[in-house]
C-alpha positions in Angstrom: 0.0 0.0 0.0 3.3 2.5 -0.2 4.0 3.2 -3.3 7.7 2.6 -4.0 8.5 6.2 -4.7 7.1 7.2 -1.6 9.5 7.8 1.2 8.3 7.1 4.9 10.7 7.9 8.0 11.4 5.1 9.8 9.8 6.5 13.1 6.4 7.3 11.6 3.6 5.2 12.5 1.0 3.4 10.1 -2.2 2.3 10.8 -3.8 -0.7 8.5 -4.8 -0.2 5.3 -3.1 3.0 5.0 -2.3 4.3 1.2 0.5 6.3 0.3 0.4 7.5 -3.5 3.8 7.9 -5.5 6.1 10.5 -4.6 4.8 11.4 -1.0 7.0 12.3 2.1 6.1 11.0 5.9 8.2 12.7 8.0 9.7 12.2 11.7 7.0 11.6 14.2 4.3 11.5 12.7 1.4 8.8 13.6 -1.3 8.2 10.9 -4.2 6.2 11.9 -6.4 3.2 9.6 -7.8 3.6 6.4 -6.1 6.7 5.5 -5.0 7.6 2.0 -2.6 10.0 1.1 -2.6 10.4 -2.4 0.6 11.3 -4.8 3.1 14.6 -3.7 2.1 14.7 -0.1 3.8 15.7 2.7 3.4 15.1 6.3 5.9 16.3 8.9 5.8 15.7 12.5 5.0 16.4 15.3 1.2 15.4 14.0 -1.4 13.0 14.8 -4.2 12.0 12.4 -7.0 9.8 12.9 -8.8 7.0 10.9 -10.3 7.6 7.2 -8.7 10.7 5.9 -8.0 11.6 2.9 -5.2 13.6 1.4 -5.0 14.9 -2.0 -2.0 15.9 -4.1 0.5 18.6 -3.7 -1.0 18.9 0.5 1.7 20.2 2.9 0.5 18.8 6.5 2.1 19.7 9.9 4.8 22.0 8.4 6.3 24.9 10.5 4.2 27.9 10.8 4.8 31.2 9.3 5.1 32.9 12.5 8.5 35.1 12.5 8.5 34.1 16.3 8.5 30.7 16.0 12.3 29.5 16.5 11.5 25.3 15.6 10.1 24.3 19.0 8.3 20.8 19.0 4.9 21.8 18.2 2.3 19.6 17.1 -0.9 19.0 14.6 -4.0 16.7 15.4 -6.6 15.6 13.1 -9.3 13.8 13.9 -11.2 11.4 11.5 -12.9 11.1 8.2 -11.7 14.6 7.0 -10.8 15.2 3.1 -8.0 17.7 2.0 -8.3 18.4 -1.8 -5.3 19.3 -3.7 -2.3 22.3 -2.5 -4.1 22.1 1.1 -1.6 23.9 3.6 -1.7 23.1 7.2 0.5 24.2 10.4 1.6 23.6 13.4 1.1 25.6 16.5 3.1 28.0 18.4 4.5 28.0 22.4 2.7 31.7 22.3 -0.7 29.6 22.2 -0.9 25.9 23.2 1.8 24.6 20.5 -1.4 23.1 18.9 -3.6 23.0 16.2 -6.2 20.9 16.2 -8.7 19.7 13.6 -11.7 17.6 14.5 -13.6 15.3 12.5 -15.5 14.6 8.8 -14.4 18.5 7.7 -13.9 19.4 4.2 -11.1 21.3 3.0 -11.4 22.2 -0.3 -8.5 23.1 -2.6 -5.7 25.5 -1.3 -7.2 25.9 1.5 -4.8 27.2 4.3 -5.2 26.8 8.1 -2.5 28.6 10.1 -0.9 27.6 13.4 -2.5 27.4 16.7 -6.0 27.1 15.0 -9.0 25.3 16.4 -11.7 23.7 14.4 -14.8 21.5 15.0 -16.7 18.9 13.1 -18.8 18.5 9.9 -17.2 22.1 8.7 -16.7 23.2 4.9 -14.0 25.7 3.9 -14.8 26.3 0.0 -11.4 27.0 -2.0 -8.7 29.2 -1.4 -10.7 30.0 2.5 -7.5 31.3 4.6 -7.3 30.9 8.2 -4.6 33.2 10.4 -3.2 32.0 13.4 -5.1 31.6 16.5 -8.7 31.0 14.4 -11.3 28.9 16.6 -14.1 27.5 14.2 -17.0 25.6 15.9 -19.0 23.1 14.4 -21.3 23.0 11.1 -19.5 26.1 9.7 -19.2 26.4 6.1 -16.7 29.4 4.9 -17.7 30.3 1.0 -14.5 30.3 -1.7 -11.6 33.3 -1.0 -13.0 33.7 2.6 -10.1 35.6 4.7 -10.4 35.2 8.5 -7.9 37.5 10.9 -6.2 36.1 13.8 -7.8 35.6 16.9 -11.4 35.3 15.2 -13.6 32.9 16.5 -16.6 31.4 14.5 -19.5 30.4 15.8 -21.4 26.8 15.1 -23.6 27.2 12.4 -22.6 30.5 10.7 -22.1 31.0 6.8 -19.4 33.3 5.8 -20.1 33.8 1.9 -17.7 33.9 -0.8 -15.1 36.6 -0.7 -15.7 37.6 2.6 -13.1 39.4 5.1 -13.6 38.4 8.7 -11.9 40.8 10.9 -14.3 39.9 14.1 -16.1 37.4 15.6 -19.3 35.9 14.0 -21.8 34.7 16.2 -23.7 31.0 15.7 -26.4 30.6 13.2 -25.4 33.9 11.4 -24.9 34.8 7.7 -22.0 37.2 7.3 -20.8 38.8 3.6 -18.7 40.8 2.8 -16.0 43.5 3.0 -15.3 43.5 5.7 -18.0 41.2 6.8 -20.9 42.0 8.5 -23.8 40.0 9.6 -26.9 39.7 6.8 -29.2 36.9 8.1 -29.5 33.7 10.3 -28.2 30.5 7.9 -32.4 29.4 8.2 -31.4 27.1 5.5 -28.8 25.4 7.0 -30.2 25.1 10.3 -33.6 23.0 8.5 -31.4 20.8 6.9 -29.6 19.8 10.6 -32.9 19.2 11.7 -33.9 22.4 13.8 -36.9 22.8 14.1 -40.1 25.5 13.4 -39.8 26.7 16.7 -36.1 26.5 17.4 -35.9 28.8 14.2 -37.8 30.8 15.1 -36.3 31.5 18.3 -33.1 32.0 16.6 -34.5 34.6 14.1 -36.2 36.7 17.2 -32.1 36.5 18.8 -30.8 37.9 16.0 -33.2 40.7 15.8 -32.6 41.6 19.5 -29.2 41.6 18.7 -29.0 43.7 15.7 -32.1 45.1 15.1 -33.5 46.4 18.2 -30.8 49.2 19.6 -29.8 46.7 22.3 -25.8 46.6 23.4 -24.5 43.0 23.2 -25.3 42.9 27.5 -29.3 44.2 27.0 -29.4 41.0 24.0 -27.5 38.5 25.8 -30.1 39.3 28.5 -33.9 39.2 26.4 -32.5 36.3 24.6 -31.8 34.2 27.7 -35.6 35.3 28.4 -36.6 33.3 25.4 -36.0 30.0 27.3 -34.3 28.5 24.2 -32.2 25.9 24.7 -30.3 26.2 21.3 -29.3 29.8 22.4 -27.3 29.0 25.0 -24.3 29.0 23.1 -25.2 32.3 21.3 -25.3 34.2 24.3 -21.8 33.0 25.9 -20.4 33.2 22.3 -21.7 36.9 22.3 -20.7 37.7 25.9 -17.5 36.3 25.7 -16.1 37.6 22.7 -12.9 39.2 23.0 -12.2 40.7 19.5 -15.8 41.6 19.4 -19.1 40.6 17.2 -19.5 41.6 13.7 -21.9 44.6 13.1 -23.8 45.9 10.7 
């Protein structure tokens, strides 16, 4: 299942049935778990961890030094989790000692082509970044986020579960769950309705989610006076809405 092209260091560790296309590179400490395939031109430096069922396409650079001019080659690591598919020129970094030395991937993502996730970031599971999406350092993403083709996000943003960044968009603060954001620079448009049907929200929980929004940036409140009404709506799907909104550090996007 190693092509004979394909050079593996001798301290990297294979799980079964692991493919490794011609001309690929697994690097020093680097653990790969069952099932994976790493297709031709990949390469995998260490320190980094990847689960069962992934898939890597050509020309992906995985667990490679980040681009941070203070980083000075400390042991820093990646993790992946499982069932997550890199298409082709997908860059991915390690972390820094300035954060927690890690970035960290959950599961059964998509990462479209050339897309690039910079050191220290943190993201979910079931997320789509559409081609050419570009993380900086320090990025958290939750769950069920899907970030449209050319999306920029600065460092230190955090994304909530369930938000839609369209194509194009510049993210220079944090967007909340559940919201739409477009544009440049991004600001908030809409709840992602569509989206939250096809999850399985219901009518109701909808609903609830459309009255947040309003309270939040259509009624004159400051993020406290919304946090507040919106607990008052006794939803339990909002409870993540209001910490994310309360606890933002680089603050919410606005209109």
């Amino acid at each position: 299942m190693i092509h004979k092209t394909a050079i593996v260091d001798p301290t990297a560790r294979l799980g079964a049935n692991v493919r490794i296309g011609p001309y690929s590179v697994i690097g020093a400490d680097v653990q790969i778990g069952d099932n994976c395939v790493i297709e031709s031109h990949v390469v995998i430096k260490g320190p980094t961890r990847i689960g069962e069922g992934n898939r890597f396409f050509q020309f992906c650079s995985i667990g490679e030094e980040c681009q941070d001019k203070k980083y000075r080659g400390e042991p820093t690591e990646l993790h992946i989790g499982d069932r997550n598919v890199f298409r082709e020129g997908c860059t991915i970094h390690r972390g820094t000692i300035q954060d927690n030395g890690l970035t960290q991937i959950g599961s059964d993502n998509l990462f479209m082509a050339y897309v690039h996730v910079a050191h220290d970031c943190v993201l979910g599971n079931q997320n789509i970044l559409a081609n050419n999406a570009t993380l900086a350092g320090h990025v958290h993403v939750g769950d069920y986020v899907i970030l449209g083709g050319f999306t920029g996000v600065h460092q230190f943003c955090k994304i909530g579960s369930h938000a839609f960044a369209a194509v194009n968009s510049v993210v220079v603060q944090d967007i909340p769950p559940f919201v739409m954001a477009q544009g440049h620079n991004a600001v908030p448009r809409t709840i992602n309705s569509e989206g939250l049907r096809r999850r399985g929200f219901t009518a109701d929980e909808i609903t609830n989610i459309k009255r947040a929004y309003k309270l939040l940036y259509r009624s004159g409140n400051t993020v406290a006076e919304a946090a507040a009404q919106i607990e008052a709506l006794n939803e339990p799907k909002l409870a993540d809405f209001v910490e994310f909104i309360s606890q933002s550090e680089r603050g919410i996007i606005r209109p």
